[in-house]
C-alpha positions in Angstrom: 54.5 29.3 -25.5 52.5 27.6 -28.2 54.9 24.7 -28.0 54.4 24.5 -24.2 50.2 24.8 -25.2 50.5 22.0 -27.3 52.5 19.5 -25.5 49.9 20.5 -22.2 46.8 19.5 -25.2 48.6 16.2 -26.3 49.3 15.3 -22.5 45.9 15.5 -21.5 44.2 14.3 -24.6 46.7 11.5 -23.9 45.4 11.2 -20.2 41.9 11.2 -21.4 43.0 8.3 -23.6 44.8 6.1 -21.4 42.9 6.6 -18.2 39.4 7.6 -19.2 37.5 9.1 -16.1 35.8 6.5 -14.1 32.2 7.4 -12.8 30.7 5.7 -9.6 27.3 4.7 -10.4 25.0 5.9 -7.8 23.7 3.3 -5.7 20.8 2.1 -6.6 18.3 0.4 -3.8 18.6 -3.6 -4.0 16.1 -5.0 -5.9 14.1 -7.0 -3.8 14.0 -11.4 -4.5 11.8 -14.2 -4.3 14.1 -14.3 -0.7 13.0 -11.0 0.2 9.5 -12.5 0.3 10.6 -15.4 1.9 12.6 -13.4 4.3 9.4 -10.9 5.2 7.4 -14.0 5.2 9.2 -14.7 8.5 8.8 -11.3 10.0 5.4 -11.6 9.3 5.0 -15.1 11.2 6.9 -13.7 14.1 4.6 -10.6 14.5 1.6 -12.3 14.2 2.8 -14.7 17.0 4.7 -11.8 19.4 1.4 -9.3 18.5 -1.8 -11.5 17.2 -4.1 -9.7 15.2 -2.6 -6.5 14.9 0.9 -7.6 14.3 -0.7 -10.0 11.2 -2.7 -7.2 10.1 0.3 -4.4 9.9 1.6 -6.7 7.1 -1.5 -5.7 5.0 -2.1 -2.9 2.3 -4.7 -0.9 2.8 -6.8 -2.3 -0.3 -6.1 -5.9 0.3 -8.3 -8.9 -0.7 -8.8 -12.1 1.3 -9.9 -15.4 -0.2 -11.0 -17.3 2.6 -11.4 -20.7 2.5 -15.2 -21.4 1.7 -16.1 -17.7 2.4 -17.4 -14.5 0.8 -14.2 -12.3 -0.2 -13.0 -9.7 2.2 -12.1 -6.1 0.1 -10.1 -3.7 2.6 -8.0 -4.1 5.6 -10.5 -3.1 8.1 -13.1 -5.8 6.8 -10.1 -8.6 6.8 -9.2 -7.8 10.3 -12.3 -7.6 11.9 -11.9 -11.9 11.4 -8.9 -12.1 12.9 -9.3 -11.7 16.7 -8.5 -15.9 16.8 -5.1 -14.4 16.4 -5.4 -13.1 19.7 -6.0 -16.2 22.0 -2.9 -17.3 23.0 -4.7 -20.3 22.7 -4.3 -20.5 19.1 -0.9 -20.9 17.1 -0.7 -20.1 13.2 2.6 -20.5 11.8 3.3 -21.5 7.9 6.0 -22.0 5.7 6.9 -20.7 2.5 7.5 -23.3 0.2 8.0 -21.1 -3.3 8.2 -17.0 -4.3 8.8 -15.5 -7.5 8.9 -11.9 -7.8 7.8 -9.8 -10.9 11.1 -8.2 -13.7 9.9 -4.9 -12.5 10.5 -5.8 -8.9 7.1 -4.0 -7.5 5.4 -7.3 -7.7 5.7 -11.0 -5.8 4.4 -13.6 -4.3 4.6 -16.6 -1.7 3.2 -20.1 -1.4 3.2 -22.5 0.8 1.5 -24.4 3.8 0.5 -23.4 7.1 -0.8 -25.3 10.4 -3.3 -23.8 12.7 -3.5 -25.5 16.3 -6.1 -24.3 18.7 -8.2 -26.1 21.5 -11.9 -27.3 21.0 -14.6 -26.3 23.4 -13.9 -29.2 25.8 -10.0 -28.2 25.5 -8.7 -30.9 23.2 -6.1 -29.8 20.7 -6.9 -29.4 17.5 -4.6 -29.1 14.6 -5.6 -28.1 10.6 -3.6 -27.7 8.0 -3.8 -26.4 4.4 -1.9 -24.2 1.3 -1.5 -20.0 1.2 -0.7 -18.4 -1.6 -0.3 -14.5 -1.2 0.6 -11.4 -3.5 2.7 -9.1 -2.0 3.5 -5.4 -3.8 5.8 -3.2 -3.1 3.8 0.4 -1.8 4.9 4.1 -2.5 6.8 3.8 0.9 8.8 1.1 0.1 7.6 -1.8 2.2 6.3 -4.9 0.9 2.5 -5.4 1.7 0.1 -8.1 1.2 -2.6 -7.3 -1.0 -3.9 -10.4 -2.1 -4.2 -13.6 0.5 -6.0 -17.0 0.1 -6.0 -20.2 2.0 -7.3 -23.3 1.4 -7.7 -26.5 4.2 -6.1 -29.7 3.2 -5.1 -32.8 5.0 -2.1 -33.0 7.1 1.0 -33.8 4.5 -1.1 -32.8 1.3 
């Protein structure tokens, strides 16, 4: 019996040896990427496009800033909204494009750049068309959606 007990220990102290016990790793979430960004970048076009104003604004965070252009800054969601009914006219058309992203080693952190073109009509119905530069800071909430909580534009010259 003893010799039957040890030859049982040296087997499986061999087994441990030889084929040590592989663990899964649990899967972990992906970690989001500068083509995450660029990726939600996208979504957010298309629902500001398909749903104006409120389809722009549900990409927000609660406590974000906006930088406009020659303008006061706008603290909270509800204040930043309230200046974006133009999104609404299906007169006007505000697309961009991301240009660059870059996303922060702890992954909670990003942001985008790039341009963007506004066309719209004037009170006589001509078309006008302005472009300029975004940059915005995205961060990742306790939900685990990405939303904007820093956004500033700046008017530039077509091409510039």
């Amino acid at each position: 019996m003893k010799s039957f007990l040890l030859a049982l220990f040296v087997t499986l102290l061999l087994a441990i040896i030889v084929f040590p016990v592989v663990r899964t790793p649990a899967l972990a979430s992906p970690k989001a990427t500068a083509d995450t960004l660029k990726l939600l970048e996208g979504e957010f076009m298309k629902a500001a496009a398909e749903k104006g104003s409120a389809g722009y604004m549900s990409y927000y965070a609660d406590d974000a800033v906006e930088v406009p252009n020659g303008e006061a800054f706008l603290q909270g969601k509800t204040n930043i909204a309230k200046t974006m009914g133009f999104l609404d006219d299906k007169n006007n058309s505000l697309t961009w494009t991301p240009i660059g992203a870059d996303i922060s080693f702890s992954g909670d952190l990003g942001y985008t750049y790039g341009t963007f073109e506004f066309r719209s009509k004037d009170k006589e119905g001509k078309p006008v068309v302005e472009h300029g530069k975004y940059t915005s800071i995205w961060k990742k909430q306790k939900d685990g959606n990405w939303k904007v909580v820093l956004d500033m534009g700046n008017a530039t010259p077509e091409g510039k």
